[in-house]
mmCIF file of the N, C-alpha and C atoms, coordinates in Angstrom:
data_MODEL
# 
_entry.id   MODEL 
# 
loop_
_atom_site.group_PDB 
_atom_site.id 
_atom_site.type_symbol 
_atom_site.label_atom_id 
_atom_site.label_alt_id 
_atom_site.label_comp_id 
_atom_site.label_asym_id 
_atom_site.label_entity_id 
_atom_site.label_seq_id 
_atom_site.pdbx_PDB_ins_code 
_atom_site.Cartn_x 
_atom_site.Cartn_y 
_atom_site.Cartn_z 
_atom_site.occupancy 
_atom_site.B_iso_or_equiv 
_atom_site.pdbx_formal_charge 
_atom_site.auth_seq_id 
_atom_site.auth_comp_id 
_atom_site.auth_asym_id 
_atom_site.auth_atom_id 
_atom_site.pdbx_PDB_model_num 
ATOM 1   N N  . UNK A 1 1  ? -19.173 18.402  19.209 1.00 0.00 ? 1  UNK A N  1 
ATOM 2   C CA . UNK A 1 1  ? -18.813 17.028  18.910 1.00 0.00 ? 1  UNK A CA 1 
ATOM 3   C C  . UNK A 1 1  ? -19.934 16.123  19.426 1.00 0.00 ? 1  UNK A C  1 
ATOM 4   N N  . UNK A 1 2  ? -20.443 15.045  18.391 1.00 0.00 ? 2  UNK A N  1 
ATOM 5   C CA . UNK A 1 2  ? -21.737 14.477  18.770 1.00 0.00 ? 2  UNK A CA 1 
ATOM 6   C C  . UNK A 1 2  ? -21.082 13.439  19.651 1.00 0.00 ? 2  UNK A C  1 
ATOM 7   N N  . UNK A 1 3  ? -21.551 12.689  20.252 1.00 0.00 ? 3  UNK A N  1 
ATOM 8   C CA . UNK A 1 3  ? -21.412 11.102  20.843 1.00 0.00 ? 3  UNK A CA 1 
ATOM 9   C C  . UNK A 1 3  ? -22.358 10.247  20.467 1.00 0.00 ? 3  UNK A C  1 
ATOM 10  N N  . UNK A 1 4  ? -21.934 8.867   20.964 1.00 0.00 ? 4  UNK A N  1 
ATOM 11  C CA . UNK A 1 4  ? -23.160 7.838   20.838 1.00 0.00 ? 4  UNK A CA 1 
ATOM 12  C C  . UNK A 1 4  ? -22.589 6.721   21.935 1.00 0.00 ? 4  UNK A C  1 
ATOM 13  N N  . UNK A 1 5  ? -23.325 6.256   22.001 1.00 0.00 ? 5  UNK A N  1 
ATOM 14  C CA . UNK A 1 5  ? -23.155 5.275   22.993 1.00 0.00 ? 5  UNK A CA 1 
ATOM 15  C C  . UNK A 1 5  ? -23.027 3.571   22.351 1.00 0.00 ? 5  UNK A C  1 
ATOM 16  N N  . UNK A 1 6  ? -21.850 2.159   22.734 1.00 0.00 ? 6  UNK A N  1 
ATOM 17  C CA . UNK A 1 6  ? -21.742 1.724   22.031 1.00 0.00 ? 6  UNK A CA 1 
ATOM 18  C C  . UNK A 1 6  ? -21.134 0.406   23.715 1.00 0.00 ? 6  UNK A C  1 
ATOM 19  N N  . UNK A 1 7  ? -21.477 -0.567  22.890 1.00 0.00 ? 7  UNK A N  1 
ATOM 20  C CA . UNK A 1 7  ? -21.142 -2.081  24.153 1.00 0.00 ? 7  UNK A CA 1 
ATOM 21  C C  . UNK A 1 7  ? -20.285 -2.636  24.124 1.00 0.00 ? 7  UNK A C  1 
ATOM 22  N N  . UNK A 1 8  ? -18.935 -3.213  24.667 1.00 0.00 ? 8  UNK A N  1 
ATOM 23  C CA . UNK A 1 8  ? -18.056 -4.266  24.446 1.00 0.00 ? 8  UNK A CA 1 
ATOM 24  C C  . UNK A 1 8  ? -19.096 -5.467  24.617 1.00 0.00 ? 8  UNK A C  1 
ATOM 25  N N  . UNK A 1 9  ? -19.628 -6.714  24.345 1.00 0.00 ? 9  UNK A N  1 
ATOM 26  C CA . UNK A 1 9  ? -20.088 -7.245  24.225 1.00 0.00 ? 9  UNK A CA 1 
ATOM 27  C C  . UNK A 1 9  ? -19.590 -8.988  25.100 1.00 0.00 ? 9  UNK A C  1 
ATOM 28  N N  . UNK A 1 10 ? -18.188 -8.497  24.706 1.00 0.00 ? 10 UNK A N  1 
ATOM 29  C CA . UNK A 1 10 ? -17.347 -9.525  25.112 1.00 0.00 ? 10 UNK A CA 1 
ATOM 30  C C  . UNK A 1 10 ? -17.548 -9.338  27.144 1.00 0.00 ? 10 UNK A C  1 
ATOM 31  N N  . UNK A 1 11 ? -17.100 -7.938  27.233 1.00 0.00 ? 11 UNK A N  1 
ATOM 32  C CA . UNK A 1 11 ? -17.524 -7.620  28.850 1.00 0.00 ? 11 UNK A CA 1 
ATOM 33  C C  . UNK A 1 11 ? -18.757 -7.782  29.262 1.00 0.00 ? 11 UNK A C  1 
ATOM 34  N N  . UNK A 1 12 ? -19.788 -7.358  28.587 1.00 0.00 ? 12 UNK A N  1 
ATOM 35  C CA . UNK A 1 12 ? -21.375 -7.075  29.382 1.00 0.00 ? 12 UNK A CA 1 
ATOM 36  C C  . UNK A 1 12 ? -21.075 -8.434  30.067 1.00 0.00 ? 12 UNK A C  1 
ATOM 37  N N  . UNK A 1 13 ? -21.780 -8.105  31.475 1.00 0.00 ? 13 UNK A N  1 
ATOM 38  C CA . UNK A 1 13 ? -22.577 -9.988  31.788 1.00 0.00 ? 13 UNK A CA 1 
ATOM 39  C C  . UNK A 1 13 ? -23.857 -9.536  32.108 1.00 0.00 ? 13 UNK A C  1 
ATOM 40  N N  . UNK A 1 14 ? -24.515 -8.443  31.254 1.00 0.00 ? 14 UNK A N  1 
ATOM 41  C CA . UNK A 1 14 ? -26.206 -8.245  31.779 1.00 0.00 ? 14 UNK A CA 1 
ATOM 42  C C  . UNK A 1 14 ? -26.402 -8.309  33.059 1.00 0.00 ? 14 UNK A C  1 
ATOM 43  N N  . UNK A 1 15 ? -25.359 -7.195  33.916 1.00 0.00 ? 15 UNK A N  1 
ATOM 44  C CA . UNK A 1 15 ? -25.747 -6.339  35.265 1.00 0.00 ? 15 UNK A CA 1 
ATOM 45  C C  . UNK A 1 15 ? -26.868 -5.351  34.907 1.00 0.00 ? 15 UNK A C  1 
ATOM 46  N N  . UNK A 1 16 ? -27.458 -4.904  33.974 1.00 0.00 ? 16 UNK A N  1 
ATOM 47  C CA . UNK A 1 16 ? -28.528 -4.322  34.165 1.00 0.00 ? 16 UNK A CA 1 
ATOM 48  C C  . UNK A 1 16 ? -28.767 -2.634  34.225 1.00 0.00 ? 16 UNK A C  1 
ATOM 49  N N  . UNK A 1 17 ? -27.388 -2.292  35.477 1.00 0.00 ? 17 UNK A N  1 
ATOM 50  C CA . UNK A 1 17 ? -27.127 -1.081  35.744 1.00 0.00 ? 17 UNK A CA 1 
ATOM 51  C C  . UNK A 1 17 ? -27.230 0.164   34.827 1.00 0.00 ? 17 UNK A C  1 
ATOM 52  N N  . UNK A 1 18 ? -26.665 -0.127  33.533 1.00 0.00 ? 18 UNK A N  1 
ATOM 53  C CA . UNK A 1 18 ? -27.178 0.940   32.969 1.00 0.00 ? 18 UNK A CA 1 
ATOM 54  C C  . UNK A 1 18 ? -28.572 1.365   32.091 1.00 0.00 ? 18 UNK A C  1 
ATOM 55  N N  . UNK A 1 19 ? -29.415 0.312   32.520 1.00 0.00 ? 19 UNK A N  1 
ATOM 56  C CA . UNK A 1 19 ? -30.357 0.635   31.564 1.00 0.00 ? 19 UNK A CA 1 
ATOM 57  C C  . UNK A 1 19 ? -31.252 1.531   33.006 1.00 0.00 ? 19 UNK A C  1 
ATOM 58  N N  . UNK A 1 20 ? -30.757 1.130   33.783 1.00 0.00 ? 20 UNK A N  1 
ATOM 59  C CA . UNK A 1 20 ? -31.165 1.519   35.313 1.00 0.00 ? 20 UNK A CA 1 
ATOM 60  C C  . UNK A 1 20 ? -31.164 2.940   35.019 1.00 0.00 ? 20 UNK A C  1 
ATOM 61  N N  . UNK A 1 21 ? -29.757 3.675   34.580 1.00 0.00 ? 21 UNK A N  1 
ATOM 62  C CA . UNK A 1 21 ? -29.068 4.562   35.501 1.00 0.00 ? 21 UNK A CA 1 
ATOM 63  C C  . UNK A 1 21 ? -29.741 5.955   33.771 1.00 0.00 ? 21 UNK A C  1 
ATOM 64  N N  . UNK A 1 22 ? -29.599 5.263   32.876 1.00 0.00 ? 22 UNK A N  1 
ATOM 65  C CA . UNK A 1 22 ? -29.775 5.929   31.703 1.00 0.00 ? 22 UNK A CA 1 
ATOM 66  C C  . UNK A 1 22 ? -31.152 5.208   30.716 1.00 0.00 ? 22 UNK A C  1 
ATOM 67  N N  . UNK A 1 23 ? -32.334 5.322   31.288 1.00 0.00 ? 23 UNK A N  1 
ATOM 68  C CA . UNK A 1 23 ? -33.199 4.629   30.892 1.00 0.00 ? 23 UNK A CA 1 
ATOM 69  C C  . UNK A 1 23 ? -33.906 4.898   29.448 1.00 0.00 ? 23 UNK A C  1 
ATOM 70  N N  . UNK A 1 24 ? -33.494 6.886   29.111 1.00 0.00 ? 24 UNK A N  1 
ATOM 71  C CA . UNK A 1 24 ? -33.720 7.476   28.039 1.00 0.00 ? 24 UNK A CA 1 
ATOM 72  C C  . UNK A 1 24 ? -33.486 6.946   26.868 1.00 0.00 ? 24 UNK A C  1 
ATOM 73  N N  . UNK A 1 25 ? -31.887 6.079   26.986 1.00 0.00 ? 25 UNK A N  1 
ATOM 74  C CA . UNK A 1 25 ? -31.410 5.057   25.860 1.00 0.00 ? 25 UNK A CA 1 
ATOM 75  C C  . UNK A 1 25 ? -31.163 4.057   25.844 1.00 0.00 ? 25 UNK A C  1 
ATOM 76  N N  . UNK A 1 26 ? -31.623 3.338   27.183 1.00 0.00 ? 26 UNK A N  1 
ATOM 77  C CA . UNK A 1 26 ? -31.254 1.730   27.049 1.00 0.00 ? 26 UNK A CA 1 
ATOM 78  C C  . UNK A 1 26 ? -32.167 0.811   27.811 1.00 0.00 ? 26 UNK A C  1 
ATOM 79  N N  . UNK A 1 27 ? -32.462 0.196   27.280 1.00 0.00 ? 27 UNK A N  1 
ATOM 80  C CA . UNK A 1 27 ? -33.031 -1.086  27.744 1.00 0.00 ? 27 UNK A CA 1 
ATOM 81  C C  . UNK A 1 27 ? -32.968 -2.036  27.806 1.00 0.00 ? 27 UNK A C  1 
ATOM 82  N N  . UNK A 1 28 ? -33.376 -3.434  28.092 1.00 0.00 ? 28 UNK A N  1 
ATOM 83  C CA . UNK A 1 28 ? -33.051 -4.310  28.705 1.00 0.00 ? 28 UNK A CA 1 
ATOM 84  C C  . UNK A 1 28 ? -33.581 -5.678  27.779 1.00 0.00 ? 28 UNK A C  1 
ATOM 85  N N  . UNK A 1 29 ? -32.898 -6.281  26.886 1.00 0.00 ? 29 UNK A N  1 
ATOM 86  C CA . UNK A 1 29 ? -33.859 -7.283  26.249 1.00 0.00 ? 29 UNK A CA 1 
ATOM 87  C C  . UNK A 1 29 ? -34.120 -8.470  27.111 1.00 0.00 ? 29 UNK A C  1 
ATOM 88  N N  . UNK A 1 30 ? -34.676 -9.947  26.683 1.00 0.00 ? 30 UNK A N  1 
ATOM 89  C CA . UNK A 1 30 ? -35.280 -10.558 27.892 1.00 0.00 ? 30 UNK A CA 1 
ATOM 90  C C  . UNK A 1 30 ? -34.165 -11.245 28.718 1.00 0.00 ? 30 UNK A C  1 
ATOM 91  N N  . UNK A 1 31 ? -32.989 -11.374 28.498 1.00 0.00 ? 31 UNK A N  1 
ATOM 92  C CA . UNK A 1 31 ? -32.155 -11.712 28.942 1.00 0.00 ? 31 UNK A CA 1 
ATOM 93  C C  . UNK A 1 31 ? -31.350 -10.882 30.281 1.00 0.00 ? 31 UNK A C  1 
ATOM 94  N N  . UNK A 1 32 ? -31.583 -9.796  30.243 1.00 0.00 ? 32 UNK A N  1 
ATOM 95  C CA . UNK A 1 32 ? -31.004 -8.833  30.895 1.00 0.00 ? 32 UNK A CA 1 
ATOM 96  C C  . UNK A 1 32 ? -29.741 -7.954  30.211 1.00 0.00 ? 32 UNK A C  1 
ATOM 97  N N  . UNK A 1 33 ? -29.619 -8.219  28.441 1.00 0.00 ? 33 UNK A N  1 
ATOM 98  C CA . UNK A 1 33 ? -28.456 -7.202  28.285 1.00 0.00 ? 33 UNK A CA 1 
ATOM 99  C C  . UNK A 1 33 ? -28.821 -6.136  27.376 1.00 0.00 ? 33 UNK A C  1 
ATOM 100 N N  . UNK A 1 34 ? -28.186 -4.832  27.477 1.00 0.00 ? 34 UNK A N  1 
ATOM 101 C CA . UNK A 1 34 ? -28.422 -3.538  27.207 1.00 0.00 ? 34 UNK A CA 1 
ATOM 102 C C  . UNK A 1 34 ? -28.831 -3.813  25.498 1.00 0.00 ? 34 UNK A C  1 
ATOM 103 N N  . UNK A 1 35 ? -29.740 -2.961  25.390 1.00 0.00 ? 35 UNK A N  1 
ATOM 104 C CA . UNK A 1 35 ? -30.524 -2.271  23.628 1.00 0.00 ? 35 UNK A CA 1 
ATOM 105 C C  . UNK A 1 35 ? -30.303 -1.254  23.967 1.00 0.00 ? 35 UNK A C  1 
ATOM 106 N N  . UNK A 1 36 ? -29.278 -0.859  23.336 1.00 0.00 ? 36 UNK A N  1 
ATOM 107 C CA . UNK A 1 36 ? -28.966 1.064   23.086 1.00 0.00 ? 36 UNK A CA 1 
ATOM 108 C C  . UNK A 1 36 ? -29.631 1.689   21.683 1.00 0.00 ? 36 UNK A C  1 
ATOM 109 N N  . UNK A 1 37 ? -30.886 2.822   22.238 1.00 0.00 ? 37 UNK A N  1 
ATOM 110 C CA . UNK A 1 37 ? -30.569 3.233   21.034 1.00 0.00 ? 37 UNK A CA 1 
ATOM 111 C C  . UNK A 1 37 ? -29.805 4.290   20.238 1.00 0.00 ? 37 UNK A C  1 
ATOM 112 N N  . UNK A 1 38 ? -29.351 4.006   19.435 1.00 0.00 ? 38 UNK A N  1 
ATOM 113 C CA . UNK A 1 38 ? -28.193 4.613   18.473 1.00 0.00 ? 38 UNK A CA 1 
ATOM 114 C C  . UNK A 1 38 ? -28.296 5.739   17.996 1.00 0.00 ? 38 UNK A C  1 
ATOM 115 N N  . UNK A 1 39 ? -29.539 6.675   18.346 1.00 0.00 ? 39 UNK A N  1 
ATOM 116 C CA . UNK A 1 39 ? -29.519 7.783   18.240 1.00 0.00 ? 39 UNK A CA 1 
ATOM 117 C C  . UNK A 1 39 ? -28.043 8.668   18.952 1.00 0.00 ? 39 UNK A C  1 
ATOM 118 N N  . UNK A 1 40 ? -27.751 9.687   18.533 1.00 0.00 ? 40 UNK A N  1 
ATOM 119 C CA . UNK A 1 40 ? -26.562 10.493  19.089 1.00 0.00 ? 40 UNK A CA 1 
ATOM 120 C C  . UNK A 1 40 ? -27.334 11.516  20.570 1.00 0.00 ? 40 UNK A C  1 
ATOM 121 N N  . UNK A 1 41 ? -25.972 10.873  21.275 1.00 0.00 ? 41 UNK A N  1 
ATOM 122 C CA . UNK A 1 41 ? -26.443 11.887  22.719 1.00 0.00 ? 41 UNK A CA 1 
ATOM 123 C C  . UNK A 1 41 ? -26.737 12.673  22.737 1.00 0.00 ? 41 UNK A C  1 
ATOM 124 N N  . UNK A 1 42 ? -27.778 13.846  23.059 1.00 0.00 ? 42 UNK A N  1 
ATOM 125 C CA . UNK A 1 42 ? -27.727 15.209  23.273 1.00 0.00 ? 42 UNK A CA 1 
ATOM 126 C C  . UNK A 1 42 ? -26.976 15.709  24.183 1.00 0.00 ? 42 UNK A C  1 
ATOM 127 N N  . UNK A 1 43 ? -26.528 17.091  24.066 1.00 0.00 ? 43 UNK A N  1 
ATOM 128 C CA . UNK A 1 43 ? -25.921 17.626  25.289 1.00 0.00 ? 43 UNK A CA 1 
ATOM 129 C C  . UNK A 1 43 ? -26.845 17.371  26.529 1.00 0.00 ? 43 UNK A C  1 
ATOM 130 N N  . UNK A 1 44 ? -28.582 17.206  26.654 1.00 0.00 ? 44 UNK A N  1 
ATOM 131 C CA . UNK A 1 44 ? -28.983 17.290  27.557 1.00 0.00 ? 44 UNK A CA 1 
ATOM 132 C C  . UNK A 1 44 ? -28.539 16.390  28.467 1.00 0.00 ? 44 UNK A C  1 
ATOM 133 N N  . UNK A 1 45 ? -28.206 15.416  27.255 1.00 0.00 ? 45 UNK A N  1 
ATOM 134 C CA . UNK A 1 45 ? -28.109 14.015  28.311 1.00 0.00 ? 45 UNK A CA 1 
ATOM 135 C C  . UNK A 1 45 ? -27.115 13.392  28.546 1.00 0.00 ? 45 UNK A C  1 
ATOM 136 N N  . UNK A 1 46 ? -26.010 14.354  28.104 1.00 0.00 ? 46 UNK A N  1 
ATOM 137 C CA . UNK A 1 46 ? -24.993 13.659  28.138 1.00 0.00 ? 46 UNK A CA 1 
ATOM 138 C C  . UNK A 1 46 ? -23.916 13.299  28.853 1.00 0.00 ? 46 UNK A C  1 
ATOM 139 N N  . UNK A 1 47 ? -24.446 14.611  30.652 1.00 0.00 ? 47 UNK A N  1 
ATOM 140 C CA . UNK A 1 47 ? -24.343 13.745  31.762 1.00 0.00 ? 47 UNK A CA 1 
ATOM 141 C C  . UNK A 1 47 ? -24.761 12.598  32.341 1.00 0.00 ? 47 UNK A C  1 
ATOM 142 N N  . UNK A 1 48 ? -25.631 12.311  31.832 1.00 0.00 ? 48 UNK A N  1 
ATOM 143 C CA . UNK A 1 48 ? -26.782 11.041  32.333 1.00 0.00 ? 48 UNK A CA 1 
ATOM 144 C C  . UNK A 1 48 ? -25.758 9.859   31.785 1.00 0.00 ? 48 UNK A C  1 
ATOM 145 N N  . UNK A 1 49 ? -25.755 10.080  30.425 1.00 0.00 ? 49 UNK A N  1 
ATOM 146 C CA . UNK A 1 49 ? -24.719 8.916   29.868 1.00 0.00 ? 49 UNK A CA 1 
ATOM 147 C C  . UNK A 1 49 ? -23.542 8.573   30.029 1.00 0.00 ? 49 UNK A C  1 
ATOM 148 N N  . UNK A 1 50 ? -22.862 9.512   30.457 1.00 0.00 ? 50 UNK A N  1 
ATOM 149 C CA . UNK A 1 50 ? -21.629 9.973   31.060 1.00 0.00 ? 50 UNK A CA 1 
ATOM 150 C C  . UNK A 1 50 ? -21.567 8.750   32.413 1.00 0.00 ? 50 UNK A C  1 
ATOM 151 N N  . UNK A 1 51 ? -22.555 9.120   33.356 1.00 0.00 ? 51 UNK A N  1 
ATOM 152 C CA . UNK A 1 51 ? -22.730 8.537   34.678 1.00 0.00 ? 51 UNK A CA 1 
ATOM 153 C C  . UNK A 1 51 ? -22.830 7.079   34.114 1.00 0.00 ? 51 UNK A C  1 
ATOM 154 N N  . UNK A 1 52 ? -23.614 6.760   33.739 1.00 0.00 ? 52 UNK A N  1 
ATOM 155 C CA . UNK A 1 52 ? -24.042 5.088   33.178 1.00 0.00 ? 52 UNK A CA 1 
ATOM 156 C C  . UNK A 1 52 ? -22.703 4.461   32.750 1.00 0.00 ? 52 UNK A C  1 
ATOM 157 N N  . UNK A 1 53 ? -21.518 5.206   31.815 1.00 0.00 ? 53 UNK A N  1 
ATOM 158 C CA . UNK A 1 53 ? -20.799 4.503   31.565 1.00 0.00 ? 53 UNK A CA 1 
ATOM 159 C C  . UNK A 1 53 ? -19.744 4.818   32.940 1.00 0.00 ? 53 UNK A C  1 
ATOM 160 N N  . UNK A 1 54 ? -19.793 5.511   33.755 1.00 0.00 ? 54 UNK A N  1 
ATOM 161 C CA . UNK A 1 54 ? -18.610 5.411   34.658 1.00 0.00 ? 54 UNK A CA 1 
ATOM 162 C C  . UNK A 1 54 ? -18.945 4.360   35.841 1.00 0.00 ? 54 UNK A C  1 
ATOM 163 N N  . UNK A 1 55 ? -20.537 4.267   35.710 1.00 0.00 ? 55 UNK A N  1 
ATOM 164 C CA . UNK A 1 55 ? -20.962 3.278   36.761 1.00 0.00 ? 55 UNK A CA 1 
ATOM 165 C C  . UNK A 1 55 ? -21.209 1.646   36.382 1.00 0.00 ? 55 UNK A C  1 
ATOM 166 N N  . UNK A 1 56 ? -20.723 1.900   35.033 1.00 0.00 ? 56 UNK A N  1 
ATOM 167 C CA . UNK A 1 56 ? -20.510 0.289   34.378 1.00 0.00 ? 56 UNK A CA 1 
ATOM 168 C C  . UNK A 1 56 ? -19.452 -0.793  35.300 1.00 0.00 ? 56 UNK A C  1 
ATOM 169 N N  . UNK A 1 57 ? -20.159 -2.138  35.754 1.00 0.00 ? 57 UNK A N  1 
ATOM 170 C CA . UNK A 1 57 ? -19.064 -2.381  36.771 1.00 0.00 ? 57 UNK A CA 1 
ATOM 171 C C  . UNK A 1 57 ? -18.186 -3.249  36.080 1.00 0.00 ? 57 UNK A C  1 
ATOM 172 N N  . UNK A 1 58 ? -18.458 -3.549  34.665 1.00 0.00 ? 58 UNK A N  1 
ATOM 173 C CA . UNK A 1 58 ? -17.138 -4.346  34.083 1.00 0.00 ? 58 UNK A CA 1 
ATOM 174 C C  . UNK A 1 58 ? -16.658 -3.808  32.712 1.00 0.00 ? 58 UNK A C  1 
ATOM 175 N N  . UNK A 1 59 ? -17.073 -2.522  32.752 1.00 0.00 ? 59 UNK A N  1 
ATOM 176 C CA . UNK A 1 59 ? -16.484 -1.241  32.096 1.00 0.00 ? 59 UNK A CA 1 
ATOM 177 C C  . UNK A 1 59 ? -17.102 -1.245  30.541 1.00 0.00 ? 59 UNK A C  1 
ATOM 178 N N  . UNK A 1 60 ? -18.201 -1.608  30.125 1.00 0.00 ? 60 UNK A N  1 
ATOM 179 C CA . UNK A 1 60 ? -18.468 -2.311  28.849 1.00 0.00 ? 60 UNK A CA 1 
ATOM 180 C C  . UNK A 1 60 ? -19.252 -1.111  28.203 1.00 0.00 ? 60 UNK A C  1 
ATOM 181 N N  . UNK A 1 61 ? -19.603 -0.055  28.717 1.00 0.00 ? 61 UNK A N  1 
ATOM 182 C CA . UNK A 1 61 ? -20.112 0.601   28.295 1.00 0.00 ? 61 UNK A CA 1 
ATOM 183 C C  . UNK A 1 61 ? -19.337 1.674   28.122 1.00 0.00 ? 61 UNK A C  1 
ATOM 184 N N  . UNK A 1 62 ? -19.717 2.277   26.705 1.00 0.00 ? 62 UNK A N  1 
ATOM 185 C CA . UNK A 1 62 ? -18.700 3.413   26.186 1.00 0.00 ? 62 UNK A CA 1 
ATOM 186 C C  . UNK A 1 62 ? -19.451 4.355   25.742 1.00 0.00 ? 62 UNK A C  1 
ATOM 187 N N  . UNK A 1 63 ? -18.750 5.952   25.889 1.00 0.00 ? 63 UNK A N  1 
ATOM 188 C CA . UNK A 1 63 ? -19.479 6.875   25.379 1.00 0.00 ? 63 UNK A CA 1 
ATOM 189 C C  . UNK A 1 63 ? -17.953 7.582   24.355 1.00 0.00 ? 63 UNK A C  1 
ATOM 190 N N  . UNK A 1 64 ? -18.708 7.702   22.758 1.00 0.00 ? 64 UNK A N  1 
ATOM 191 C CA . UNK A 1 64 ? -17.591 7.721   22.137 1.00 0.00 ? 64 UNK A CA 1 
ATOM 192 C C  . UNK A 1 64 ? -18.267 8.634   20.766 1.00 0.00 ? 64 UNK A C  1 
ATOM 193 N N  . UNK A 1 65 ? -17.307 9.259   20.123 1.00 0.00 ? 65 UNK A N  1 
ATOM 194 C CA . UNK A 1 65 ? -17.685 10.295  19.167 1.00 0.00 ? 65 UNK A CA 1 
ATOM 195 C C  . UNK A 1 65 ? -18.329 9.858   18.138 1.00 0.00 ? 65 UNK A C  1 
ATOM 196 N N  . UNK A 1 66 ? -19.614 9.871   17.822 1.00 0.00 ? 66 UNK A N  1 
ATOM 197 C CA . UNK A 1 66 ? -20.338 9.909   16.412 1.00 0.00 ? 66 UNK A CA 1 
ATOM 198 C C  . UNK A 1 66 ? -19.487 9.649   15.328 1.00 0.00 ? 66 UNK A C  1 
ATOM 199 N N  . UNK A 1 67 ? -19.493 8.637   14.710 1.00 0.00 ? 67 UNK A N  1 
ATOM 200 C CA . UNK A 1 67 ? -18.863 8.700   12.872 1.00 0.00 ? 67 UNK A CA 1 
ATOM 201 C C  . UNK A 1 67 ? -19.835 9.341   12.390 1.00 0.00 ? 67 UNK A C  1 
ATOM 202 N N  . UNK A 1 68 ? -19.371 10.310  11.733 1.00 0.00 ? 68 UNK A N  1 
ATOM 203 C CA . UNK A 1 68 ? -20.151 11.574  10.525 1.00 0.00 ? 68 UNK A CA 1 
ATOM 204 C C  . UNK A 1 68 ? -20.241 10.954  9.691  1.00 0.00 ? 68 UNK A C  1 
# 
């Protein structure tokens, strides 16, 4: 089962943390809020992403199944 990674938008307040914690897919535009890219997680990484969204501190970050 693939994943991808995806933002509540309404939550972010551009804490930063996950572009910190998972830098492979996210970055930071000039404002401070997350650019995910939308490529699908690999298994390699999909502890890494895993961590980023559990260490989200206003929960905005989601790791959620690929639409096929």
């Amino acid at each position: 089962m693939s994943k991808t990674l995806s933002i509540d938008w309404i939550r972010c307040d551009a804490h930063g943390l996950c572009a910190e914690l998972f830098p492979e897919r996210i970055s930071l535009d000039e404002w401070g809020y997350p650019i995910i890219d939308a490529k699908e997680i690999t298994p390699q990484l999909r502890g890494h992403a895993a961590r980023a969204v559990a260490q989200c501190p206003l929960l905005a970050l989601r790791l959620e199944r690929a639409a096929a």
